[in-house]
N, C-alpha and C positions, 0 to 999 in steps of 0.2 A: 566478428569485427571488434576490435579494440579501440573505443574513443577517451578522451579524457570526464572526467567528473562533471565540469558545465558544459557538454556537449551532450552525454547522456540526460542531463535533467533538461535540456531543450528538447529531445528525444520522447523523455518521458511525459514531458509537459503537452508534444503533441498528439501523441498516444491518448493521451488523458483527453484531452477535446476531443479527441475522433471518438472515445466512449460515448460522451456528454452529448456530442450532435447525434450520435448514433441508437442514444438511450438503450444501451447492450442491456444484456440480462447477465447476469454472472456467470454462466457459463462460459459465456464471449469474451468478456473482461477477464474470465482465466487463461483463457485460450492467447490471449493477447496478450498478458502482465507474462506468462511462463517463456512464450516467444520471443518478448522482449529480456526474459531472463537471461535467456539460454543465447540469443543470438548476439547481445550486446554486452562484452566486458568491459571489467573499467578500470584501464591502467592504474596500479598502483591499490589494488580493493584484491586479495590476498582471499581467493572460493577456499581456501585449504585452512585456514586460520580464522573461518568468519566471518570474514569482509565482505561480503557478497551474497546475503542471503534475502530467503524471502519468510512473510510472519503473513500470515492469514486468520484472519480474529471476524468472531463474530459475537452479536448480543444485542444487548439495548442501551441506549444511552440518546443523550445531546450530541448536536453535531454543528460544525460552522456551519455559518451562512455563506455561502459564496455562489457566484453565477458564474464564473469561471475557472481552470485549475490554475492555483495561487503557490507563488514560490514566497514562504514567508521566512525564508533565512538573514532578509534584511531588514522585516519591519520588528517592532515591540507587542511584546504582547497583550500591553493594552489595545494594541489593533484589533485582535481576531473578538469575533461576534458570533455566540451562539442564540439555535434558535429557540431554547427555552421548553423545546420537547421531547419527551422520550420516545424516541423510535427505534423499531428493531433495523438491523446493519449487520451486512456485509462488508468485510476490509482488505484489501489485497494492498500489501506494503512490502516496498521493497529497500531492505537496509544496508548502507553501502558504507564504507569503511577505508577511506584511502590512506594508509597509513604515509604521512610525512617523513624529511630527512631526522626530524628530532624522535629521539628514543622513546621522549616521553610524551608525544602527541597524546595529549586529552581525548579517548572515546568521546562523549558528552557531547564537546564542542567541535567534534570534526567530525561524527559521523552522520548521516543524514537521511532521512528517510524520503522513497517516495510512495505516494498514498491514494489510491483508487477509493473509494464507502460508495456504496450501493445504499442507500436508506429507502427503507419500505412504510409502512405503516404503525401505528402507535405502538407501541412496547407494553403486554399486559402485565410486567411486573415479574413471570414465569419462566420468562427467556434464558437458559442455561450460557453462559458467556463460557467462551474457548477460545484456542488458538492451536495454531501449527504453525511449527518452523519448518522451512524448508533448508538444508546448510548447503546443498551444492546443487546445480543442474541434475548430475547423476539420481540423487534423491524425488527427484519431483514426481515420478509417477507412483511410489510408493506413499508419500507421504499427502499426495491429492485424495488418496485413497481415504485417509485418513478424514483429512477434511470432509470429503464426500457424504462419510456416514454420520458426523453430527447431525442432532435431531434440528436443531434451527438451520441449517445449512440448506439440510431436503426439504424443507420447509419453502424456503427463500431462492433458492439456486436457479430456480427455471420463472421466477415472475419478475415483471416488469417495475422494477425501482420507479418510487414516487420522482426520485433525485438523485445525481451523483455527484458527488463532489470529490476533487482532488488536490492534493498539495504536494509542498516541498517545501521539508523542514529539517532542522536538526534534530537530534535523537534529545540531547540534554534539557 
């Protein structure tokens, strides 16, 4: 199915709550970010040129606070609030790329990410941080592979997040 760009992030946005009341484990939330990958395209986001990929990152860090998923493409960023702890995370994010009729559309300011974090438990400092791109549908079961065998991934992938939070933002 082909929607446009704020149709998809209305999409993703409910996606995102169905996690959050559903308190997935990562697994599910893969299962469900990949499906939404693969099932929903987004006019004008170019799978062969990059426009439409997926980045899956893990480690430890701070993370917002929010109790619900947050489209912050309109607020400042003196808005967003973190909660001042290191905890280890899961990230499932999906980068979208609509490229406009101007030649020189700003990446930065137009492409936009959407963002599932799994957060778990305090961060001992040890946590090796990574990531995978995914660049097409075609790629994902090879490159899940990938994901799969990071040591904090096996670690994290089958327990019950303390939290999840989600957004939508721009990449720049």
């Amino acid at each position: 199915m082909e929607v446009d760009q704020e149709d998809a992030v209305a999409q993703f946005l409910a996606l995102a709550r169905s996690c959050q009341d559903r308190n997935l484990i990562a697994t599910a939330v893969i299962e469900e970010v990949v499906r939404f990958y693969r099932d929903v395209r987004i006019a004008g986001a170019d799978v062969e040129d990059d426009g439409d990929m997926l980045l899956f990152q893990w480690g430890g860090g701070e993370h917002l606070v929010l109790s619900e998923p947050t489209d912050f493409r309109k607020t400042e960023s003196a808005d967003y609030e973190f909660d001042g702890v290191e905890a280890q995370y899961l990230d499932f994010t999906r980068q979208v790329f609509v490229a406009g009729d101007a030649d020189d559309e700003d990446f930065d300011e137009s492409a936009i990410q959407l963002s599932i974090t799994l957060i778990y438990g305090p961060a001992n400092g040890k946590e090796q941080s990574g990531n995978v791109w995914i660049a097409t549908p075609s790629r994902v079961e090879h490159d899940l592979k990938k994901h799969a065998a990071a040591p904090l991934v096996v670690e994290l992938i089958n327990l019950t997040p303390s939290r999840i939070i989600a957004t939508v933002d721009v990449c720049g």
